[in-house]
C-alpha positions in Angstrom: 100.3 76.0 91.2 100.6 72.3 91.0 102.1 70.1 93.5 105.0 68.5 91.6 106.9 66.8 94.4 107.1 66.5 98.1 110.0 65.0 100.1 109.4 62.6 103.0 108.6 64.6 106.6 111.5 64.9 108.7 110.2 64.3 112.4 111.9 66.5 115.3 114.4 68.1 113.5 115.3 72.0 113.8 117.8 71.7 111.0 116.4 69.0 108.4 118.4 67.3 105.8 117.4 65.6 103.1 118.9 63.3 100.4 119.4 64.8 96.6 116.5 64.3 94.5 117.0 63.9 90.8 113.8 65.3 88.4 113.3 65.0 84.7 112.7 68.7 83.4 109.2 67.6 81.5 108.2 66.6 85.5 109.5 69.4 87.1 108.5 72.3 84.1 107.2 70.5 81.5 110.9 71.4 79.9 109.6 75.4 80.0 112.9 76.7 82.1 110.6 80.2 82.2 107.7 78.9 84.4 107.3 79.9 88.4 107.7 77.4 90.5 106.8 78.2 94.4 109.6 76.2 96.5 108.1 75.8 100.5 109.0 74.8 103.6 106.5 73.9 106.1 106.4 71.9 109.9 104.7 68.6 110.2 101.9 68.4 112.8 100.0 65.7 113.2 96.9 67.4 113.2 97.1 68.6 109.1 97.6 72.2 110.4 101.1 72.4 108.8 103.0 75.5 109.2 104.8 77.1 106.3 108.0 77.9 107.7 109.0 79.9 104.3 109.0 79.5 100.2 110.2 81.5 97.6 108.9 81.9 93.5 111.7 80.7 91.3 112.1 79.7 88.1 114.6 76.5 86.4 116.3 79.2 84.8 117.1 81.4 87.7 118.3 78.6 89.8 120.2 77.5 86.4 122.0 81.4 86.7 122.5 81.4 90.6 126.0 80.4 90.0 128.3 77.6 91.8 126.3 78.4 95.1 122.7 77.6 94.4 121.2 78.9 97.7 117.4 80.0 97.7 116.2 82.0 100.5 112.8 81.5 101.7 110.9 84.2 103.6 108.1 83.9 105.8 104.3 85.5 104.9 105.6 88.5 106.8 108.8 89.2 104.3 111.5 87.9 106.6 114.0 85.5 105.9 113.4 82.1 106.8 115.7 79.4 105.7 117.7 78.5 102.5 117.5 75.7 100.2 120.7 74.6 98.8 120.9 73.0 94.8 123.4 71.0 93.9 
């Protein structure tokens, strides 16, 4: 997979927030709603050794079905649920 965006890091914080981010759908897919996208989360360390707190595989058009309440769950390497991401 190919790093399409990253969001700023948000220091000392158990319960980040971050601003909406608006994409065009050739940057984020290349306009193919079909293609896996991996979504993660990960903790900032200043040594590079980042943890991935969670991610999920999802696709523009599953998001695009989730309904009114666009939550993805994440789960961690060992199956377990995470975090969520909220869409607006």
């Amino acid at each position: 997979m190919v790093r399409v965006y990253k969001t700023a890091n948000a220091y000392d914080n158990i319960n980040p927030w971050w601003e909406p981010t608006t994409l065009f759908m050739t940057e984020l897919c290349n306009n193919n709603k079909n293609l896996p996208m991996r979504i993660s989360c990960f903790n900032y360390t200043n040594s590079g050794a980042h943890k991935e707190y969670g991610s999920a595989i999802v696709t523009t058009r599953d998001i695009e079905m989730m309904g009114d309440k666009k939550i993805l769950r994440l789960k961690n390497k060992k199956g377990s649920l995470a975090g969520y991401i909220q869409f607006n």
